[in-house]
C-alpha positions in Angstrom: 0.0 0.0 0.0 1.0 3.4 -0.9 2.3 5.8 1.6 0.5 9.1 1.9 3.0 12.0 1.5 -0.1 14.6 2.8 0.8 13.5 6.3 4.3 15.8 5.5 1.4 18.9 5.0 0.8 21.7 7.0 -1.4 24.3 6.4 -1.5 28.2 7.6 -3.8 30.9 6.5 -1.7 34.0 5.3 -3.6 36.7 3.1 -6.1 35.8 1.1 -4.0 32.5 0.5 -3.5 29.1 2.5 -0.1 27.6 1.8 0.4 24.0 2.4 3.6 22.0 1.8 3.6 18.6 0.3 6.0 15.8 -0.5 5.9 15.0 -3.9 5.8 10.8 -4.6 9.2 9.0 -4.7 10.4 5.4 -3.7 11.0 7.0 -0.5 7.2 7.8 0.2 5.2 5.5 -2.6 5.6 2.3 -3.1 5.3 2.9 -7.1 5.0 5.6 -10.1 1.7 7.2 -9.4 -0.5 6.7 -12.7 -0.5 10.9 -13.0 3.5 11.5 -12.5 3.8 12.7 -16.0 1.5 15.4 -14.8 2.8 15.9 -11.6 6.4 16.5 -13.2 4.9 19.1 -16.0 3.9 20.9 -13.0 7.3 20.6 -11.5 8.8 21.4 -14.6 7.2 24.4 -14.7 7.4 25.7 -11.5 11.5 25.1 -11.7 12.2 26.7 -15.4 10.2 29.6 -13.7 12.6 29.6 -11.1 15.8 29.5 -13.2 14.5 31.9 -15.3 13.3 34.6 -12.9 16.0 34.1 -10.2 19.3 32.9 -12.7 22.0 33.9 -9.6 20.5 31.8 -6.8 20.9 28.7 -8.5 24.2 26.2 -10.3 21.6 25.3 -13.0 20.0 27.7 -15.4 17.2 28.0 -17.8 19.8 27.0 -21.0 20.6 23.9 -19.8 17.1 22.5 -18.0 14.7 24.0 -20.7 16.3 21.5 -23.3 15.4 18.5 -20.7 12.7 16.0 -22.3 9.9 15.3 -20.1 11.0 11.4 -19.3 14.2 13.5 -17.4 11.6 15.4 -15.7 9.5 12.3 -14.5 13.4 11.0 -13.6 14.1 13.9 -11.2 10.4 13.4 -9.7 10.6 9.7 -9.0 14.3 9.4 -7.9 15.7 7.3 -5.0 18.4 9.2 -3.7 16.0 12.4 -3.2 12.5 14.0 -2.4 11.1 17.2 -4.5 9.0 19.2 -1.6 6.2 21.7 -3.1 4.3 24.6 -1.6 0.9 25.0 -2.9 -1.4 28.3 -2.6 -5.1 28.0 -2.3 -7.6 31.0 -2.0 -8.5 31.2 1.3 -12.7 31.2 0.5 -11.8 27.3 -0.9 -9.8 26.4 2.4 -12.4 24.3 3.8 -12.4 22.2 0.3 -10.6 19.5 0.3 -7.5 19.8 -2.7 -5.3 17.4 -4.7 -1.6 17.7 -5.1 -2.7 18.9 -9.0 -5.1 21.3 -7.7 -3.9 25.4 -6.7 -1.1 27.2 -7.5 2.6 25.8 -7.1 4.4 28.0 -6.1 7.3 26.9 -4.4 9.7 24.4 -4.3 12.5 22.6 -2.5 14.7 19.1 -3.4 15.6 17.5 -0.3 18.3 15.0 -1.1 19.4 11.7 1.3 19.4 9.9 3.3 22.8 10.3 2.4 25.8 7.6 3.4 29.3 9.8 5.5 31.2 8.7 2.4 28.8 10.6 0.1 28.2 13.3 2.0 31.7 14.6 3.1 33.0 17.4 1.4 37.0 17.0 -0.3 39.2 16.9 2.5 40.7 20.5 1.9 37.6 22.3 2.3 38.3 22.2 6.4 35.1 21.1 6.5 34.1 19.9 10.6 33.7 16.6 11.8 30.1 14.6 11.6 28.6 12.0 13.5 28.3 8.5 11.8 25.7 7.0 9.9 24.2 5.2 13.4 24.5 8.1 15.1 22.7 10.6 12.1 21.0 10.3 9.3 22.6 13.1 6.4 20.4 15.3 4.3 21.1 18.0 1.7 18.6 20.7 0.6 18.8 22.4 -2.8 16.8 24.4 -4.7 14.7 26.2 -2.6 12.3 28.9 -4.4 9.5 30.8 -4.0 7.2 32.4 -6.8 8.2 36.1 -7.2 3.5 36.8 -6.7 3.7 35.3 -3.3 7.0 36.0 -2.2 7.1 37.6 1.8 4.3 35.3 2.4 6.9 32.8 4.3 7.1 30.0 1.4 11.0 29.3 2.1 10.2 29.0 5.7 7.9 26.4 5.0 9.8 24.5 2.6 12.6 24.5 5.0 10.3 23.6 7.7 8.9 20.7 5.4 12.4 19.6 4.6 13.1 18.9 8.7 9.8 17.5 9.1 10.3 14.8 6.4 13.8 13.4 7.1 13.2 13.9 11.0 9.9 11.5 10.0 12.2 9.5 7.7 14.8 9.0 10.1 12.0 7.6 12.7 9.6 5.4 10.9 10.3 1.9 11.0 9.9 1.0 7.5 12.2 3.2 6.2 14.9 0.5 5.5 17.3 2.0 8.4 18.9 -0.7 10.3 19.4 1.1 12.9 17.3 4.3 14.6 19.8 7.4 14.1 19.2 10.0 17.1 19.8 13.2 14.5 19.1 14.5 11.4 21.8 16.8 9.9 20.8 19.4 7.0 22.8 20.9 4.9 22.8 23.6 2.6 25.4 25.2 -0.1 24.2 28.8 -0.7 26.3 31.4 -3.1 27.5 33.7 -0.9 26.2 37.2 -2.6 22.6 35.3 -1.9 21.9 37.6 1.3 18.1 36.9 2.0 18.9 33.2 1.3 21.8 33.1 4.2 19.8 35.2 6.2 17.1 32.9 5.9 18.5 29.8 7.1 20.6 31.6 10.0 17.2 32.2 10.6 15.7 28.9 10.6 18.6 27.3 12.9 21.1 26.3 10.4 24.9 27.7 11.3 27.8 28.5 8.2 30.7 25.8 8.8 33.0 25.5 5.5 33.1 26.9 2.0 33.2 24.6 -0.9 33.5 24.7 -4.8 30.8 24.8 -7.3 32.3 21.4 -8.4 31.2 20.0 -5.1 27.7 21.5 -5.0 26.8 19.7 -8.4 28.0 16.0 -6.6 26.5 16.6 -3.2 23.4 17.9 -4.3 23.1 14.8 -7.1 23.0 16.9 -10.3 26.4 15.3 -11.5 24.2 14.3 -14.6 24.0 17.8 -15.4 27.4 18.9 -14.8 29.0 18.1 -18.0 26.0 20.1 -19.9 27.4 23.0 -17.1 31.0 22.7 -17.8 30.1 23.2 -21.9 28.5 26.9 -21.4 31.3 27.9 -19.2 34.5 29.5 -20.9 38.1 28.2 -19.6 38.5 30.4 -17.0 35.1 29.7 -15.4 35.4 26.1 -15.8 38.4 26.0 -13.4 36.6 28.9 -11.3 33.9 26.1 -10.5 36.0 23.1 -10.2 38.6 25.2 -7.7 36.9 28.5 -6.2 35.7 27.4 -2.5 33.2 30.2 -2.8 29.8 28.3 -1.7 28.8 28.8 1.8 28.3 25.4 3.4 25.5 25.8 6.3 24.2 22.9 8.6 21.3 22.0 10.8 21.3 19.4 13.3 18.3 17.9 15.1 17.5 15.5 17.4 14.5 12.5 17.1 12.6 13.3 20.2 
């Protein structure tokens, strides 16, 4: 039987809006394709080619290289194993006693949430000085990616609640039996690789708990957050220069969050 990602929901009236978060099925929540993940990735699609388009700095990515992907990649990066894609769906607030699919509202939001991720995989090179972490019995290992609000419904608190979501899933991940963990980790570490001009972005997840603890290259953000499938496509619209800019600059702020499984 399917596993219902609405229990990772939450709902908040803000303006004439609600907003609820939702995890989007994977092999991590379903226990198959659902028969409309074609249209759910369209959706998702959308909602990130708006993103690269409208904010182009906040992201490794861009519109160039993702708006050329055919929509069997899209369904690929839905239903993935190694990761989750969290949404953030809008509703007007006259219909908030309705009751709404995951295809119904606005998307307008969105977050990847990548893991759980084995020590091996997660560490960073070992000159990036980054610190210590605990091992895989003692913590599960998550890295978030992507996070992005629509530009209409921006100050209405969407990246808190993506974040939010993103704790909420792999703290609920990292506890439920059937998750495939041998053991029960006590913690859940986040982490996040932010460009270091991104000011609201860092000043949103200092914010929400999470502290800066290394630097790391651009190289490194494509393998940690699993997009090495679209690093070579990055590498050809970069010149020389830039190419060994990314593969050697250690200009990406590494930021982690740590909780504990009550």
């Amino acid at each position: 039987m399917a596993k219902d990602p609405e229990r990772f929901s939450n709902h908040k009236m803000v303006s004439q809006y609600t907003y609820s978060t939702h995890a989007l099925p994977s092999p991590g929540t379903s226990t198959s394709p659902p028969p409309d993940l074609a249209s759910i990735a369209r959706r998702y699609a959308d909602l990130r080619l708006e993103a690269l388009l409208t904010s182009p700095t906040a992201f490794a990515s861009s519109h160039e290289i993702e708006s050329k992907l055919a929509s069997e990649a899209w369904a690929e990066r839905v239903w993935r194993n190694d990761a989750v894609v969290l949404v953030c769906v809008a509703h007007l607030a006259t219909e908030s006693n309705q009751s709404h699919g995951l295809l119904d509202g606005e998307w307008v939001g969105s977050a990847i949430l990548r893991g759980p991720m084995p020590g091996h995989e997660y560490a960073l090179r070992p000159d990036h000085d980054a610190p210590p972490f605990g091992s895989d019995e003692e913590e599960t290992k998550w890295q978030m990616t992507a996070v992005f609000a629509s530009a209409a419904h921006r100050g209405h608190g969407i990246g808190k609640k993506l974040i939010q979501a993103g704790k909420d899933f792999a703290m609920a991940q990292t506890s439920n039996p059937s998750s495939g963990l041998v053991l029960r980790p006590a913690k859940v570490r986040l982490r996040v690789l932010i460009h270091p001009d991104n000011l609201v972005v860092l000043a949103l997840y200092s914010a929400t708990g999470f502290t800066d603890v290394a630097r790391t290259t651009g190289q490194e953000a494509y393998r940690t957050n699993g997009d090495l499938a679209l690093w070579d496509l990055k590498l050809q619209s970069l010149t020389d220069d830039m190419k060994v800019y990314w593969k050697t600059a250690k200009v990406a702020v590494v930021m982690e969050w740590l909780g504990e499984i009550p």
